[in-house]
C-alpha positions as CSV (number, residue, x, y, z in Angstrom):
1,X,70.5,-11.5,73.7
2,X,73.0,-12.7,71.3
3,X,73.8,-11.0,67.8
4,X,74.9,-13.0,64.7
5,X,76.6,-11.3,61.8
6,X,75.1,-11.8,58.7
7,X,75.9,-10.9,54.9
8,X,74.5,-7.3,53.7
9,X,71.4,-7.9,52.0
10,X,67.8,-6.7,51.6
11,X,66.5,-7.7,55.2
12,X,64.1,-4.1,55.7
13,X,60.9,-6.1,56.9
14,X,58.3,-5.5,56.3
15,X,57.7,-3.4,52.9
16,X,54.5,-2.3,51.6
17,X,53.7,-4.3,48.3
18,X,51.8,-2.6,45.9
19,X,50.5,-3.1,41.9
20,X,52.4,-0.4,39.7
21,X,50.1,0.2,36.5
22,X,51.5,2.2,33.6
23,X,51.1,2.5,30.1
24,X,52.8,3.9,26.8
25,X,50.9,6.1,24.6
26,X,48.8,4.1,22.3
27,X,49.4,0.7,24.1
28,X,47.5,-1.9,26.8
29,X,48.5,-0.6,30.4
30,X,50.8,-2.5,32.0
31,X,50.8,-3.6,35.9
32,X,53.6,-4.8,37.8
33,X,54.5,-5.6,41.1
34,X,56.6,-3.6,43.7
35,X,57.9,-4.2,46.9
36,X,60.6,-1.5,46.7
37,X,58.6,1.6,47.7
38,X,58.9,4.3,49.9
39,X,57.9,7.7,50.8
40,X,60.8,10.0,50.3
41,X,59.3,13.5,50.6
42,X,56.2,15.2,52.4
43,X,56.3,18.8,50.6
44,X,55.6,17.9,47.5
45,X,54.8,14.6,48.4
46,X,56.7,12.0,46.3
47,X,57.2,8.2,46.4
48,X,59.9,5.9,44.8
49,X,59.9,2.8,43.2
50,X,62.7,0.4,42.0
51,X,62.7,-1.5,39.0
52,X,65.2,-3.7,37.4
53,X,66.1,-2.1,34.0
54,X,65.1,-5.9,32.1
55,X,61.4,-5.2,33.5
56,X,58.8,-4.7,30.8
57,X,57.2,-1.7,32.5
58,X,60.7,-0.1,33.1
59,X,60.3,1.5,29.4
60,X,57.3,2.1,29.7
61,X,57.4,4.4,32.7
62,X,60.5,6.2,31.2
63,X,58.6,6.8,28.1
64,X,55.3,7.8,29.6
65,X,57.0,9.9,32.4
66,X,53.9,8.8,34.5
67,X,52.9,5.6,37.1
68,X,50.0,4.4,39.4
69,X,50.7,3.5,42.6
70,X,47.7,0.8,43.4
71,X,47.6,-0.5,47.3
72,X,45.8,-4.0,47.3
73,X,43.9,-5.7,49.8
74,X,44.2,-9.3,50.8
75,X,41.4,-10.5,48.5
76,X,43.9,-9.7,45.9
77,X,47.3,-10.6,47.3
78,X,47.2,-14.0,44.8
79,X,46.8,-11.5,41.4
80,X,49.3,-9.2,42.6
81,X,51.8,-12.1,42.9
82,X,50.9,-13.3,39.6
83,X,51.3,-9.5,38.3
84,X,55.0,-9.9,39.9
85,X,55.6,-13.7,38.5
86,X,54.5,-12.8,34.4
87,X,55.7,-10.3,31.7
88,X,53.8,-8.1,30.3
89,X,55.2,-8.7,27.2
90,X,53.6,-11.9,27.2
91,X,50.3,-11.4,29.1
92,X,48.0,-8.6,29.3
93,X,47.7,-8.8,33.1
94,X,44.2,-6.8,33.0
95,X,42.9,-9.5,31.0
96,X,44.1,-12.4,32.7
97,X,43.7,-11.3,36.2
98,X,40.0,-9.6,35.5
99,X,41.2,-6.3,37.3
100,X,39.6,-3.2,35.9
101,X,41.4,-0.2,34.2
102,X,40.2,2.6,35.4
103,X,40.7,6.6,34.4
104,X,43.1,8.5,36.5
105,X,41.8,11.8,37.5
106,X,45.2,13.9,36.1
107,X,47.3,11.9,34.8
108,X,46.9,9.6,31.2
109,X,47.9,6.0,33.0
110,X,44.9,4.2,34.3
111,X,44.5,3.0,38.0
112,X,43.4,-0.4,39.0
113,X,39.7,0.0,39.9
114,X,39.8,-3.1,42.5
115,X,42.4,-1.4,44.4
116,X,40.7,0.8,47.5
117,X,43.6,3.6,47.3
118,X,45.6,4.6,44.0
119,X,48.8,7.8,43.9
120,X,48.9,9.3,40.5
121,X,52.4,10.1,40.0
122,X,54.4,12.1,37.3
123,X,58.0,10.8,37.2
124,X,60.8,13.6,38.1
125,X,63.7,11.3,38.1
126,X,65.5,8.0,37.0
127,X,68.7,7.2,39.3
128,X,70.7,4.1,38.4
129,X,71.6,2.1,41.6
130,X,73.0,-0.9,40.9
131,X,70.5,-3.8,39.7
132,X,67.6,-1.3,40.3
133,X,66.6,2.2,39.1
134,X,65.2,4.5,41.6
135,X,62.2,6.3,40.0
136,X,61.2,9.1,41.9
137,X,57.2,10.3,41.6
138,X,55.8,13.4,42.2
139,X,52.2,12.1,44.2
140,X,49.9,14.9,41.7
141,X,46.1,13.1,42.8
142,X,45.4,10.4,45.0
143,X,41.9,8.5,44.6
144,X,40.0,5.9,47.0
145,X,37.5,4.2,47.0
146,X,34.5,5.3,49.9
147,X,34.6,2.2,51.8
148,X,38.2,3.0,53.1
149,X,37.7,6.7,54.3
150,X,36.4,8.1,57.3
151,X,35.4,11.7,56.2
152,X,38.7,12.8,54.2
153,X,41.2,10.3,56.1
154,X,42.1,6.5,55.5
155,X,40.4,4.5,58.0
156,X,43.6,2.2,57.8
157,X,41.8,-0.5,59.4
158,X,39.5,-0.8,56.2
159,X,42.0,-0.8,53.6
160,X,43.0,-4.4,54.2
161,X,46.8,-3.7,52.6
162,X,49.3,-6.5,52.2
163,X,53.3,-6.4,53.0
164,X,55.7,-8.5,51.8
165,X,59.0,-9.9,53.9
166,X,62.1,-10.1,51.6
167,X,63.5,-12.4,54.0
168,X,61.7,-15.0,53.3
169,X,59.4,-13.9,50.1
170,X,55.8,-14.3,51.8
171,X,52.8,-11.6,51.7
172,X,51.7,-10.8,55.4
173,X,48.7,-9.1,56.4
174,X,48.2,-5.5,58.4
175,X,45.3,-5.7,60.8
176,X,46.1,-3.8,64.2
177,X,47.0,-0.7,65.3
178,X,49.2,-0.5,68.2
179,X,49.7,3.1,68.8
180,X,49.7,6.4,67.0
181,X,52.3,9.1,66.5
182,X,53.3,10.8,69.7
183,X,51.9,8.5,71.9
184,X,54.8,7.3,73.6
185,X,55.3,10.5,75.5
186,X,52.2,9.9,76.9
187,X,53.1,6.8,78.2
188,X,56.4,8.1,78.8
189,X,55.6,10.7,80.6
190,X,53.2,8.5,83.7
């Protein structure tokens, strides 16, 4: 098969996309859109996100010291693009959208009630990369929603979740498992 050079660039495909909801004390909570997010730690478990500094929510994350990590499903891929297209300074993206604040369990920001799985996070850290900042979260409760669990696990085939491809800037949708951890040495091993 032949390889083609190509310029550096943001070609990781596919990334979760999720709804970031955040608030300032005192103020309307804020969502916003992410597709740069990642796991980066197991033990305590912690997530980042990037955000351009020009963001609305960028403040108000810094200022709160707090975020929501809010996984949609499919039925709501077309708000969280419009949660990703419009300020906040402009809109109130609750409103406009009809999603649903809802109370965290530990933490002040609310979650997005449509969403079927939400990580409460408490910010430990703010690196400057370059257009984006890194925020690092501390995961301190995570919440979901009964019709995604099967006893005290996701059933990932009910959660519905959405990716995006930077490559070309389209949602895709997750709907098949094709193996689970380990289970190549099985098949390895025949």
């Amino acid at each position: 098969m032949a390889r083609k050079s190509l310029k550096p660039d943001t070609m990781l495909a596919p990334t979760p996309v999720v709804m970031v909801s955040c608030q300032r004390e005192g103020e309307k909570p804020n969502i916003i859109t992410i597709a740069w997010i990642g796991v980066v730690c197991s033990d305590p478990p912690m997530v980042s996100i990037s955000i351009r500094p020009s963001r609305y929510s960028y403040e108000m994350i810094k200022e709160a010291g707090e975020f929501v990590v809010n996984i949609p499903t499919r039925e709501l891929c077309q708000v969280t693009d419009y949660c990703g297209i419009v300020s906040g300074r402009d809109v109130d993206k609750f409103k406009e959208t009809g999603l649903s604040p809802e109370p965290s369990t530990v933490i002040k920001t609310p979650s997005i009630s449509e969403c079927p799985l939400s990580l409460e996070c408490r910010l430990k850290e703010v690196i400057h990369l370059g257009a984006h900042d890194l925020f690092l979260g501390e995961v301190v409760a995570v919440t979901a929603d009964e019709s995604v669990l099967n006893g005290d696990r996701i059933q990932v085939s009910n959660l519905n979740a959405i990716s995006y491809m930077p490559p070309t800037s389209e949602y895709w949708s997750l709907n098949e498992t094709m193996g689970r951890f380990g289970y190549s040495k099985k098949k390895m091993a025949k």
